[in-house]
VEXDO-836955 format. One record per residue: residue number from 0; residue in one letter; chain; x, y, z of N, C-alpha, C in turn. Coordinates in Angstrom, 3 decimals. Example, Ala and Ser with C-alpha at 12.3 -4.5 7.8 and 13.67 -1.06 7.14 Angstrom:
REM residues 2
ATOM     i   aa   ch       n_c1       n_c2       n_c3      ca_c1      ca_c2      ca_c3       c_c1       c_c2       c_c3
ATOM     0    A    A     13.190     -5.690      7.800     12.300     -4.500      7.800     13.200     -3.300      7.800
ATOM     1    S    A     12.850     -2.250      7.080     13.670     -1.060      7.140     12.900      0.030      7.870
***
This chain:
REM residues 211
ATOM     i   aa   ch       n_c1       n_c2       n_c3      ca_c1      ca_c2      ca_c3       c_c1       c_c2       c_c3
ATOM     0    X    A     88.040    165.719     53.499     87.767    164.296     53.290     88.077    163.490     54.540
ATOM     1    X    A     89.287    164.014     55.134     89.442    162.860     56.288     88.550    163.082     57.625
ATOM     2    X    A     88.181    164.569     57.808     86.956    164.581     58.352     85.801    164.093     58.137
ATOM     3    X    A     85.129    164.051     56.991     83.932    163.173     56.620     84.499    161.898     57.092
ATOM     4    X    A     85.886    161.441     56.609     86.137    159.847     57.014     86.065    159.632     58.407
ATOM     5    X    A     86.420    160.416     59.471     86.521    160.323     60.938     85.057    160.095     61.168
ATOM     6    X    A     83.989    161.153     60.620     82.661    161.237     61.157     81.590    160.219     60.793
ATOM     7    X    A     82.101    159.264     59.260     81.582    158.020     59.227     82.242    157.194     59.695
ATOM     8    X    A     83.412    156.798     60.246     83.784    155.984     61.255     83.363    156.187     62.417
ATOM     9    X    A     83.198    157.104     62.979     82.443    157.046     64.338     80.907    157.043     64.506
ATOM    10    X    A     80.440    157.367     63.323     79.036    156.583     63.325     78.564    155.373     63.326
ATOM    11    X    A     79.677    154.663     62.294     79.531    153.131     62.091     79.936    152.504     63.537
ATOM    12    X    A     80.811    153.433     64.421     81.353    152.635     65.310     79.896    152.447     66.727
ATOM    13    X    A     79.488    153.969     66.799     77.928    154.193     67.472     77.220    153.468     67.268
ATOM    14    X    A     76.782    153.101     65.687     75.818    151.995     65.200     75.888    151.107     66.057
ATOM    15    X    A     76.928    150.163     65.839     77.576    148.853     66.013     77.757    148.535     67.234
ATOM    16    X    A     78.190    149.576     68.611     77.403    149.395     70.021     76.557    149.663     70.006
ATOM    17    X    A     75.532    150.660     69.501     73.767    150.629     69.835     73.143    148.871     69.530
ATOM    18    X    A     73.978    148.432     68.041     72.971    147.200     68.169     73.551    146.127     69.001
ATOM    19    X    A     74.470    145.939     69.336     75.178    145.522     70.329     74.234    145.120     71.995
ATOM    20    X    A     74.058    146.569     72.134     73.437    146.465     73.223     71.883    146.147     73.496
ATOM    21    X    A     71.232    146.168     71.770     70.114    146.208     71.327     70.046    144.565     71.628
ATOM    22    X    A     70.974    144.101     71.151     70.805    142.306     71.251     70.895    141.637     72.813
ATOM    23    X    A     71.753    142.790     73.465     72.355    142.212     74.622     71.249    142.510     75.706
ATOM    24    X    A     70.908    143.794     75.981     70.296    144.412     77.486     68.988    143.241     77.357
ATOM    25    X    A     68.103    142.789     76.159     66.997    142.071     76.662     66.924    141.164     77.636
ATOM    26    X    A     68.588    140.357     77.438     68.987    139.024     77.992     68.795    138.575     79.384
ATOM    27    X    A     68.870    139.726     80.383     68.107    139.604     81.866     66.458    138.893     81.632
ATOM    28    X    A     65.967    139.488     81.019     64.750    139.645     81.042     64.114    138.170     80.537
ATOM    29    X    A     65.050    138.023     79.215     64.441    136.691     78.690     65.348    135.221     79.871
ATOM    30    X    A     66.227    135.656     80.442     66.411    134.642     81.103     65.721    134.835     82.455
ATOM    31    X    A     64.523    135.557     83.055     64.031    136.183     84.059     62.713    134.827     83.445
ATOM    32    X    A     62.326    135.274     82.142     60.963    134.841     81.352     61.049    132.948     81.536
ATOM    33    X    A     62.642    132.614     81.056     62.717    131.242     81.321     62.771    130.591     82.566
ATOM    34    X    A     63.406    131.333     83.519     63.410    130.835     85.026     61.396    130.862     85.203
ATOM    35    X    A     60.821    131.795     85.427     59.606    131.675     85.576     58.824    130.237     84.477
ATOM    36    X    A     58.664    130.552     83.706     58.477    128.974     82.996     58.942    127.573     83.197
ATOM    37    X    A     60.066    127.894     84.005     60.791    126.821     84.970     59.895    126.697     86.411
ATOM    38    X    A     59.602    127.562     86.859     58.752    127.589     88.170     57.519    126.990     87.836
ATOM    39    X    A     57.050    127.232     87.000     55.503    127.222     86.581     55.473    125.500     86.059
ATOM    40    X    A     56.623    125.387     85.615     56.858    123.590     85.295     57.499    122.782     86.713
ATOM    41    X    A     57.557    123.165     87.973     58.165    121.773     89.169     56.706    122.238     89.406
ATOM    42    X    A     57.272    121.577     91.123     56.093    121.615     91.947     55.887    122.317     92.521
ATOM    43    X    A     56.362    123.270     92.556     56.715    124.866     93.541     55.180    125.413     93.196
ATOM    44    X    A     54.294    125.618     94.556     53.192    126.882     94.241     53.144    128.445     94.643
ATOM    45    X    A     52.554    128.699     94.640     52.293    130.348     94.481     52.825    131.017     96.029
ATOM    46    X    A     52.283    129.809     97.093     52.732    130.013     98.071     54.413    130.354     98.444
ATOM    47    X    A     54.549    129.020     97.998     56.618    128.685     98.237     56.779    129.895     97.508
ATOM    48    X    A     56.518    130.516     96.372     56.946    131.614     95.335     57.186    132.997     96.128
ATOM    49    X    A     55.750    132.930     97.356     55.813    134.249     98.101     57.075    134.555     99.243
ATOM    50    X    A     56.875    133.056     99.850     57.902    132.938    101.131     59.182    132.885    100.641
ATOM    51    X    A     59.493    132.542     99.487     61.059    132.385     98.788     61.145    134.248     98.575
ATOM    52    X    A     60.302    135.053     98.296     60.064    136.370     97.445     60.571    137.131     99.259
ATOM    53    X    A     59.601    136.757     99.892     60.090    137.270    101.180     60.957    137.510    101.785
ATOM    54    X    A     61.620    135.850    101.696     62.971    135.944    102.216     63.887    137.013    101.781
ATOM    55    X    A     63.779    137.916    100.654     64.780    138.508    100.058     64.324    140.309    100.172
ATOM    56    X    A     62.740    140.218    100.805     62.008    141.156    101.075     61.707    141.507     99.869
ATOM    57    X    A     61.154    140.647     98.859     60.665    141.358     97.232     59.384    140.696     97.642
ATOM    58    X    A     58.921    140.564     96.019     57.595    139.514     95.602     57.456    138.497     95.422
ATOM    59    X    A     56.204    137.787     95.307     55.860    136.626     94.795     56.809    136.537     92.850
ATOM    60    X    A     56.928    137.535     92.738     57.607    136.991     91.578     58.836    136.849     91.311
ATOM    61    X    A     59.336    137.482     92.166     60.821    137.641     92.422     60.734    135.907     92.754
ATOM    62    X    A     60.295    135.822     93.722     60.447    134.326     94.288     60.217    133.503     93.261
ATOM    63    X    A     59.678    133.652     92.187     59.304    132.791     91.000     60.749    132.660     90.167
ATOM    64    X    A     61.252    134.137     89.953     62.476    133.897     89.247     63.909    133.240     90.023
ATOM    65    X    A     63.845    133.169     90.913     64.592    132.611     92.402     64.398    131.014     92.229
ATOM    66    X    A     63.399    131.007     92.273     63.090    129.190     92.677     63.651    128.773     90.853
ATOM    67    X    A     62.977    129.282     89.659     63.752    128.894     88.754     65.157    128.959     88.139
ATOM    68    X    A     65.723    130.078     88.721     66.736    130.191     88.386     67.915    129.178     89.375
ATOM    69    X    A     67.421    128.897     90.298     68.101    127.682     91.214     68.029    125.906     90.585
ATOM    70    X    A     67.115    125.916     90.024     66.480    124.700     89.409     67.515    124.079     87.867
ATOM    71    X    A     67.384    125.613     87.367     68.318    125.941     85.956     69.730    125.638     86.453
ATOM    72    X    A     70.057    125.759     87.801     71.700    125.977     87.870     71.680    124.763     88.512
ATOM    73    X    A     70.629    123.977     88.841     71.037    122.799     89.660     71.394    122.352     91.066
ATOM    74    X    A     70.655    123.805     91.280     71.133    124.171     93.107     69.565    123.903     93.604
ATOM    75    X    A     68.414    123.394     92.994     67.305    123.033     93.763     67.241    122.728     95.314
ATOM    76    X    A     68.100    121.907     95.593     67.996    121.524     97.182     67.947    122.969     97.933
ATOM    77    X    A     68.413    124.106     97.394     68.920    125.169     98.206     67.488    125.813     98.663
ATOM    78    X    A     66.535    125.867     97.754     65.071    125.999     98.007     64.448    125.854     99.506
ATOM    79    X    A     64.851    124.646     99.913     64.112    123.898    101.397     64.997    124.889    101.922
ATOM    80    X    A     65.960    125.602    101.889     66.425    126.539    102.944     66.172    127.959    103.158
ATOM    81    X    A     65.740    128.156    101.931     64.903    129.801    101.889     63.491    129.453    102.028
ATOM    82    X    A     62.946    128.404    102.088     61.630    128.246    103.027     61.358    128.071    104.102
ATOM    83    X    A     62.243    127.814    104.647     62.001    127.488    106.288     63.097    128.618    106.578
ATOM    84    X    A     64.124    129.122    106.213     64.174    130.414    107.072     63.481    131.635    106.901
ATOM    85    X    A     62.281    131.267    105.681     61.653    132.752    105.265     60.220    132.357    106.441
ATOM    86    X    A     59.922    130.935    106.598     59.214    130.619    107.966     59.340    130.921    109.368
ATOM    87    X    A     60.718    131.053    109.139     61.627    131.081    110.753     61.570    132.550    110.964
ATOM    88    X    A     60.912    133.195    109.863     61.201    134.909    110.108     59.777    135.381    110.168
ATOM    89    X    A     58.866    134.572    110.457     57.723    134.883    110.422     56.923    135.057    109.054
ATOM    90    X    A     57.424    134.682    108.358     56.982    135.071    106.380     55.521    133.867    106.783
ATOM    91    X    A     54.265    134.587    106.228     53.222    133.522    106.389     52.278    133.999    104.845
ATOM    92    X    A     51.527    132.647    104.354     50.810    132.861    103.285     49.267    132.950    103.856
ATOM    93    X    A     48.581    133.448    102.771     46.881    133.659    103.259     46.417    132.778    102.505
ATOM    94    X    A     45.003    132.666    102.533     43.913    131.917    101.824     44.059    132.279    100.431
ATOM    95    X    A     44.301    133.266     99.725     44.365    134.101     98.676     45.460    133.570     98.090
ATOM    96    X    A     46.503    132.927     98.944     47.889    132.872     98.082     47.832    131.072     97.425
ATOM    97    X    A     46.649    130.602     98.097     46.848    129.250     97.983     46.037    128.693     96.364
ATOM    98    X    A     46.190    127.284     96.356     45.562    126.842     95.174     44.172    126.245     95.383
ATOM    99    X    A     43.378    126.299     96.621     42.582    125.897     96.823     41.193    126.495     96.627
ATOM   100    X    A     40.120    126.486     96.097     38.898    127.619     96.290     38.376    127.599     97.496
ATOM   101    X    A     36.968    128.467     97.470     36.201    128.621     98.321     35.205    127.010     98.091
ATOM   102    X    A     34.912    126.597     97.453     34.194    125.417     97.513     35.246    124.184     98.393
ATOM   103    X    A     36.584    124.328     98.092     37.247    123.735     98.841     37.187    123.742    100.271
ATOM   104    X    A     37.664    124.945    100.526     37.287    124.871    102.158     35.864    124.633    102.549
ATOM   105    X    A     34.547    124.607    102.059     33.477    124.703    102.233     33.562    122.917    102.167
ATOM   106    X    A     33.928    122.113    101.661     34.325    120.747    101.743     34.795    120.530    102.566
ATOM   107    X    A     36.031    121.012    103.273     37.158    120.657    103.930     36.639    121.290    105.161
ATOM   108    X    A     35.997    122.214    105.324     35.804    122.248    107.031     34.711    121.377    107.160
ATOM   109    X    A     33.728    120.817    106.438     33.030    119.463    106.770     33.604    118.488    107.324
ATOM   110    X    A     34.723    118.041    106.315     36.170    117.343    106.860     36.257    117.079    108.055
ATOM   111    X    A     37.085    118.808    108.158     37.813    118.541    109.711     36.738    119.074    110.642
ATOM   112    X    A     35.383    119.105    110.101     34.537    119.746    111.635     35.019    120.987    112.115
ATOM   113    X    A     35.342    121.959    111.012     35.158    123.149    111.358     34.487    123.997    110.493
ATOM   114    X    A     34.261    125.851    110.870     33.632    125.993    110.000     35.039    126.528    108.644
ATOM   115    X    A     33.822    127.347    107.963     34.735    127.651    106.407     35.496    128.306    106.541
ATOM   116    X    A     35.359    129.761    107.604     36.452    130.435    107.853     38.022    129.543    108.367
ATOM   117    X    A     37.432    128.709    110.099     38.750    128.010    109.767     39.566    127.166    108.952
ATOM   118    X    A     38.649    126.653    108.095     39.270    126.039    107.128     39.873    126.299    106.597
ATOM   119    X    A     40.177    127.986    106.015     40.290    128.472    104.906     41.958    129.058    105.793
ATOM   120    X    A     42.115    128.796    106.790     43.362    129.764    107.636     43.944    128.023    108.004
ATOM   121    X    A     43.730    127.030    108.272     43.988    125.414    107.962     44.455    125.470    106.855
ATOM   122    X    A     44.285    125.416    106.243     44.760    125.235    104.429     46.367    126.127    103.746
ATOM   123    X    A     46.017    127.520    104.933     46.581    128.510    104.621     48.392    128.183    105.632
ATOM   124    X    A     47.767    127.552    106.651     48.840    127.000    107.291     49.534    126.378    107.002
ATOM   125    X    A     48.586    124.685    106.227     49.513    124.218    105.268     50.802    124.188    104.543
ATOM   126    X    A     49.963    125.338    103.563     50.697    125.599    102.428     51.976    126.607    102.998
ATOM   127    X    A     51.797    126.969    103.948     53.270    127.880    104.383     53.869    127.042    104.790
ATOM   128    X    A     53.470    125.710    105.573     54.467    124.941    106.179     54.733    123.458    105.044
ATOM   129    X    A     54.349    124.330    103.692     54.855    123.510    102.576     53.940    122.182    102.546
ATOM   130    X    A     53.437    122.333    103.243     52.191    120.774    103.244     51.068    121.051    101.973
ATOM   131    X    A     51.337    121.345    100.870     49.776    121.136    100.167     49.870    120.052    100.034
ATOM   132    X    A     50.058    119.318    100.056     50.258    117.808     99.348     49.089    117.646    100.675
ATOM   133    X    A     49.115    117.572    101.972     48.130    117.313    102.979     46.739    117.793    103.106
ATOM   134    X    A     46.597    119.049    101.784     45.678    119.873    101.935     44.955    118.346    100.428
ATOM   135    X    A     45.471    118.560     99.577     44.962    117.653     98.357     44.729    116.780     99.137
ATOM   136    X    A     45.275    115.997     99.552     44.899    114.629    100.308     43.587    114.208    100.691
ATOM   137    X    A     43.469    115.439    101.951     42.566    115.649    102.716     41.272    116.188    101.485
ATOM   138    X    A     41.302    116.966    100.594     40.011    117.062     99.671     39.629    115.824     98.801
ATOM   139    X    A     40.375    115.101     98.234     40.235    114.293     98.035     39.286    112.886     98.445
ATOM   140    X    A     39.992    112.776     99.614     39.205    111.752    100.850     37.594    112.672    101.277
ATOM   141    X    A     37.893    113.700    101.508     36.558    114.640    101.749     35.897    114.293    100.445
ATOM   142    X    A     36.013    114.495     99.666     34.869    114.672     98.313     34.682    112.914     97.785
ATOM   143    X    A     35.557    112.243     98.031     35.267    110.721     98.009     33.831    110.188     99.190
ATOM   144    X    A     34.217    110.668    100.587     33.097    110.819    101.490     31.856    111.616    101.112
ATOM   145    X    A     31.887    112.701    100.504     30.985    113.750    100.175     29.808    112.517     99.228
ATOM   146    X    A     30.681    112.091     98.087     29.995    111.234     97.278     29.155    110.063     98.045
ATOM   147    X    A     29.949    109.424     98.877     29.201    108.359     99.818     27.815    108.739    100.410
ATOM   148    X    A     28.481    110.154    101.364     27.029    110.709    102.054     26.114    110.800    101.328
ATOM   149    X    A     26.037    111.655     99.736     24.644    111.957     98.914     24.336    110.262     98.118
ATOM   150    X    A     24.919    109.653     98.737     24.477    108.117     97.862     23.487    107.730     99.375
ATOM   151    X    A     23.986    107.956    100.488     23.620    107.538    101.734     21.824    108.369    101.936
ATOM   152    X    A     22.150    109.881    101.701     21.112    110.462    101.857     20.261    110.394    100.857
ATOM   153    X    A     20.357    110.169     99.595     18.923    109.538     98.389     18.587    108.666     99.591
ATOM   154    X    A     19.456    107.418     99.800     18.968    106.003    100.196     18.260    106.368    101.304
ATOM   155    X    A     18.489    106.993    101.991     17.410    107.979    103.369     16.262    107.951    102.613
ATOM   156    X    A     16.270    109.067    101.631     15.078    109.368    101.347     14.126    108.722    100.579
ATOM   157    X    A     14.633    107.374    100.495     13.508    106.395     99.288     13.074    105.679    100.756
ATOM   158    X    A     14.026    105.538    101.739     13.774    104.602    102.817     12.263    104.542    103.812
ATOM   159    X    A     11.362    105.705    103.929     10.366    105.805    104.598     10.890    106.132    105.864
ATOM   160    X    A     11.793    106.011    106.026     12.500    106.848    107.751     12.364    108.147    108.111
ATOM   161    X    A     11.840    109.179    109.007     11.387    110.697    108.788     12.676    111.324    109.623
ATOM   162    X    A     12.175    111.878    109.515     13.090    113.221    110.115     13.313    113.053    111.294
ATOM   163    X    A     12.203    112.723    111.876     12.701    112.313    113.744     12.967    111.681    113.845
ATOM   164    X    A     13.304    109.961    112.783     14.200    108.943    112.937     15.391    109.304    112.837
ATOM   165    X    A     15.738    110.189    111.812     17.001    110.534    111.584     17.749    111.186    112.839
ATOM   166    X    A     17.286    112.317    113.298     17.442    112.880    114.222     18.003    112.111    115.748
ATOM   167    X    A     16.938    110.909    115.757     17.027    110.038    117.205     18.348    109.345    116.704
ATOM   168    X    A     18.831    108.945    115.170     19.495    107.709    115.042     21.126    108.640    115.467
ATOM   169    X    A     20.734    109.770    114.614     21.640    110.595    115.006     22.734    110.668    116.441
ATOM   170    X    A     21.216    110.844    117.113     22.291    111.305    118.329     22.611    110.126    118.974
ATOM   171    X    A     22.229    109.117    118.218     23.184    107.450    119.175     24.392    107.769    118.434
ATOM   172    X    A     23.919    107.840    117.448     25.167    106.796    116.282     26.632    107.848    116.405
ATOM   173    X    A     26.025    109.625    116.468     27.149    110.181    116.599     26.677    111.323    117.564
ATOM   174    X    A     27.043    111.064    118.806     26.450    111.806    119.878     27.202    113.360    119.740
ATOM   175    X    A     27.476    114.493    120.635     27.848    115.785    120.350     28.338    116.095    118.990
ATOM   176    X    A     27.658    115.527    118.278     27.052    116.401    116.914     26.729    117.370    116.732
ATOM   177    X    A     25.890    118.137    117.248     25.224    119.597    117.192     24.311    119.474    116.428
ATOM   178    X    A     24.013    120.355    115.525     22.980    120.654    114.552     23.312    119.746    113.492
ATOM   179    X    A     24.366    118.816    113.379     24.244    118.062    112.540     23.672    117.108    112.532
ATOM   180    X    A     23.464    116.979    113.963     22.846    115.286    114.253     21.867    114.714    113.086
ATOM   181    X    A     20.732    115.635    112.897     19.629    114.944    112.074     20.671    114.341    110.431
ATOM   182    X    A     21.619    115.223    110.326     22.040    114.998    108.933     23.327    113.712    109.285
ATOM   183    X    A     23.742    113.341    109.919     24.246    112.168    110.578     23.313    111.469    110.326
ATOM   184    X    A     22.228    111.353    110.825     21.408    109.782    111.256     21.253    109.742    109.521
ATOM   185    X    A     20.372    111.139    108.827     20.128    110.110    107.534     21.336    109.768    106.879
ATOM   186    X    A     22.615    109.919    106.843     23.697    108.915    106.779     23.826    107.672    107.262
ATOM   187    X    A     23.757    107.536    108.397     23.804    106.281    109.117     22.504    105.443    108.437
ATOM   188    X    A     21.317    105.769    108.190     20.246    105.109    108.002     20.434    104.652    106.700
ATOM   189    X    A     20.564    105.839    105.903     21.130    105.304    104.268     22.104    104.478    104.028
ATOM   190    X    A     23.065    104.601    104.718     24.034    102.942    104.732     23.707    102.052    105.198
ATOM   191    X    A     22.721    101.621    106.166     22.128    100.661    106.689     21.394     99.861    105.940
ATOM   192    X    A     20.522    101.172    105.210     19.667    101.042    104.413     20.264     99.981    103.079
ATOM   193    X    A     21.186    101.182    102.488     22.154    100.283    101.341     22.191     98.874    101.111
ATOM   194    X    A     23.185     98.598    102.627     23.483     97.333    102.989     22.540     96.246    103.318
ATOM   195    X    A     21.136     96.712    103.228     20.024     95.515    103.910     19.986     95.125    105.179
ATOM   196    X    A     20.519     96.093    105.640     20.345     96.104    107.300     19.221     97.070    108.200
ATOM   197    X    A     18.146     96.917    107.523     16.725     97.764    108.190     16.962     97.444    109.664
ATOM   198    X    A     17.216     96.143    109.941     17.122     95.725    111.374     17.647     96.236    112.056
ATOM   199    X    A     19.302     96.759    111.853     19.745     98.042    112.208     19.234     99.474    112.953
ATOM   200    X    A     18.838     99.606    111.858     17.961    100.967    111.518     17.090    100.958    113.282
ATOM   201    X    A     16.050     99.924    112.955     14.615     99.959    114.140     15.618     99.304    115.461
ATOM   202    X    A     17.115     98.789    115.687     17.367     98.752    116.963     17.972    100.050    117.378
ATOM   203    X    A     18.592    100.653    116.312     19.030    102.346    116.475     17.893    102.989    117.094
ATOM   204    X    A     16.887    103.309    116.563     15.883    103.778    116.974     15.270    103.531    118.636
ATOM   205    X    A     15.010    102.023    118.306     14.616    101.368    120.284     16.212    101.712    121.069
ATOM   206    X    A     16.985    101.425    120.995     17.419    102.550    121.600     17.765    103.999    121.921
ATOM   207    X    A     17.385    104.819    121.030     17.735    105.920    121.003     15.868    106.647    122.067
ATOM   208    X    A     14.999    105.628    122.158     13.755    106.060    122.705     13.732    105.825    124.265
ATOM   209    X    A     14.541    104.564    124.330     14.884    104.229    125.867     15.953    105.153    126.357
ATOM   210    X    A     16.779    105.975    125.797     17.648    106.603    126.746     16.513    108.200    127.250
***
């Protein structure tokens, strides 16, 4: 009997750490799950996530549970210092890591007058040197302009102005243009146009015949 009693006491006692640990070992994990849901709620992007992940030589997700678990403890400020020394170590993000698309840069090197490829390594610079906020900015103002130009270029095209007006108005109005010139002038002409300033338009032209 007191053997049976020893061998159900030490079962009950086995039980009782198995569930023990059954309740306990998840607890990394679910506080791993809340720090990330913490990341995913500031302003921290995918980028900061990689260069924070770096600094420690892990992942982008590591860096996710890092940036939240700093946030949770109230040590946020500490962040700006594992970004710029994970910068200072050469840690850099790509086009891939950012929040921006391909239609973006296809906007944005219009922008800045480059093409899409550099745009897309611009953007990428950015966001490592923590600037998206400069990258939004800048699309923003781009796609506000974008809207202007196709209001500008209908107004071109109801205007009776051709192609070689555009072209000539072009290369006054915005000289080393390149191949954009013609698509310049019907901008320039379509706002002219807009505004009721034809007269504009035909002194653009007399001069652009005299040079």
């Amino acid at each position: 009997m007191k053997k049976k009693s020893l061998k159900m006491a030490l079962a009950l006692m086995f039980s009782a750490s198995a569930g023990a640990l059954a309740v306990t070992a998840p607890a990394p994990a679910m506080a791993q799950g809340s720090d990330v849901d913490r990341f995913f709620n500031s302003s921290y992007n995918y980028c900061d996530a990689k260069m924070v992940g770096a600094f420690y030589n892990r992942d982008a997700y590591y860096g996710k549970t890092v940036i939240g678990a700093k946030l949770r403890n109230g040590i946020g400020q500490n962040i700006g210092y594992l970004l710029r020394t994970s910068r200072n170590r050469g840690n850099r993000c790509t086009f891939q890591d950012v929040d921006s698309s391909y239609d973006d840069a296809v906007v944005l090197g219009r922008y800045w007058n480059v093409s899409t490829g550099q745009a897309k390594s611009k953007i990428a610079n950015y966001y490592t040197r923590g600037q998206a906020r400069t990258v939004s900015g800048a699309l923003n103002t781009a796609k506000r302009r974008q809207v202007n130009e196709q209001r500008a270029i209908s107004s071109f095209g109801r205007s009776g102005f051709s192609y070689c007006d555009a072209k000539l108005v072009g290369a006054v109005m915005s000289p080393g243009s390149g191949g954009n010139t013609a698509y310049r002038g019907k901008v320039a002409i379509g706002n002219m146009v807009l505004s009721g300033n034809v007269r504009s338009v035909i002194g653009s032209l007399d001069r652009a015949r005299q040079r």
